[in-house]
Each structure stands twice: as C-alpha cells, then as structure tokens.
N, C-alpha and C positions, 0 to 999 in steps of 0.2 A: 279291201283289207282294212286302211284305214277308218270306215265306216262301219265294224261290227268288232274294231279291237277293244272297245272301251266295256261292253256287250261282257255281260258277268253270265258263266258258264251254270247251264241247269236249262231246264224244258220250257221255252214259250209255246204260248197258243196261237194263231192266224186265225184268221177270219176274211175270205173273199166276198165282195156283194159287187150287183150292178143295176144302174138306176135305170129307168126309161124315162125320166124326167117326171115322174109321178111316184111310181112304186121302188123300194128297194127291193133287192131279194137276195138273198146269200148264195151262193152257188158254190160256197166250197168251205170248211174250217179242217183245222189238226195242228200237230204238232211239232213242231222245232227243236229240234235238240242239237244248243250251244256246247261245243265241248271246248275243255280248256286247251289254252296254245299251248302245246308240246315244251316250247322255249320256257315256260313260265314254272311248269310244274317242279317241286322242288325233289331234291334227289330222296329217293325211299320212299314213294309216294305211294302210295295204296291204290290202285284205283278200281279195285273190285269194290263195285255195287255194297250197300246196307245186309241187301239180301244176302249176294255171296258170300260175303265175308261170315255173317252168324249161319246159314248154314254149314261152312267148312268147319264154322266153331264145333257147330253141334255131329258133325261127324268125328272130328277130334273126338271132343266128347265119348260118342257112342264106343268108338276104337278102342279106348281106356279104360271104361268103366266095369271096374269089377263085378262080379253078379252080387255076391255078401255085402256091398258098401252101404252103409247106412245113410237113409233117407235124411233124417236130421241129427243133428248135436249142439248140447250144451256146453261153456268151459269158462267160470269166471262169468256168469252173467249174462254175456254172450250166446247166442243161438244163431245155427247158421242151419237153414234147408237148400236138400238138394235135388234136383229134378228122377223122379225116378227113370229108367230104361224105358218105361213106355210114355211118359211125355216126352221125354228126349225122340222117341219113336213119331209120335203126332205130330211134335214139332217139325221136326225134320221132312216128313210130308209134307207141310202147311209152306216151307220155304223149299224146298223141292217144287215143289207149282206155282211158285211166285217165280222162281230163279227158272224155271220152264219158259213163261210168260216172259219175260224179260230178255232174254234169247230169242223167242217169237219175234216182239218187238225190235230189238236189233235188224233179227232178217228184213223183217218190213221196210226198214231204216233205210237198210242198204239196198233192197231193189230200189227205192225213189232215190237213189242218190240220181246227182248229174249223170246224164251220157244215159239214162233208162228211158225207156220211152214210157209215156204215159199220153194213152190215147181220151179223145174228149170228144164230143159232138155236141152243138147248139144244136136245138130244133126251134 
C-alpha cells in the first residue's frame, strides 16, 4: 500500500520482457488502471467518465428540445448556435459507442482482477 500511495490515479502501460542472455523478447504489455483512494476523493465528486457525463448531457438535451427551437440567434451583437435534433442524434451515437466500449473495458478489468485465473504456457 505504502508503495503505490504516492501513484497519481489514471491509466499506466506494462511492459513484460525476458532475456536469454542474448535476445530480449516481450512476452506480455496492457494496461493499469490506478483508481483514486476512496479516502481522498472529495465530497460531490463526479466520477462518471468524460464520455458519460456529455452523453447524459446530450440525452438531457434531446429530452428538452423543442422541435420549433431555433437553430441560431442574434441579440446585441452576440450570436449563439445550437445543435440541431439530428446532430444532437449522431452525437449521442458517436458517445453511446464510446460509453459501450468503456463498459466492455471495465468488464475486461474486472475478469483480470486478483482471485481470476489467467492461464499461460511457455513452450
């Protein structure tokens, strides 16, 4: 514990290799993922993903959005555009399969946790 509390939370890479006293060879890489200490995180933390969070936006969004509402306006100089129903549509696909994918990866996560078995053979 002492040895990966200093360890700043987000995704490392591995890298395993073994010599024969001549050649190297890699025989394994992936991914690590440090999560923050429960203890540390502060109260009202967010901790839905990039992904999650703007697609829940964008389904908010879609929920709300009048069919009449105007695409853009001017007022004083100002202009403001707004996505219409069907970007807001392609978007929410495009993070819909991201936030799929990230879920995938979680499950993946958790079969290699400790206590899984993961079988190897040398030949």
């Amino acid at each position: 514990m002492a040895d990966t509390a200093s360890w700043i939370a987000g995704l490392y890479r591995w890298f395993a290799y073994v010599t024969d006293n001549v050649k190297r060879f890699q025989v394994g890489s992936g991914y690590w993922n440090v999560k923050p200490d429960p203890a540390t995180i502060p109260a009202g933390f967010d901790s839905r993903s990039h992904v999650k969070k703007t697609l829940d936006a964008i389904e908010a969004l879609l929920e709300k959005k009048p069919l009449a509402d105007a695409a853009s306006y001017s007022i004083g100089g100002r202009s403001l555009s707004k996505m219409s129903p069907e970007e807001l549509l392609r978007w929410r696909g495009i993070y819909r399969a991201e936030y799929q994918a990230e879920i995938s990866a979680e499950k993946i996560e958790k079969d290699l946790a400790p206590g899984n078995k993961i079988l190897t053979r040398f030949v």
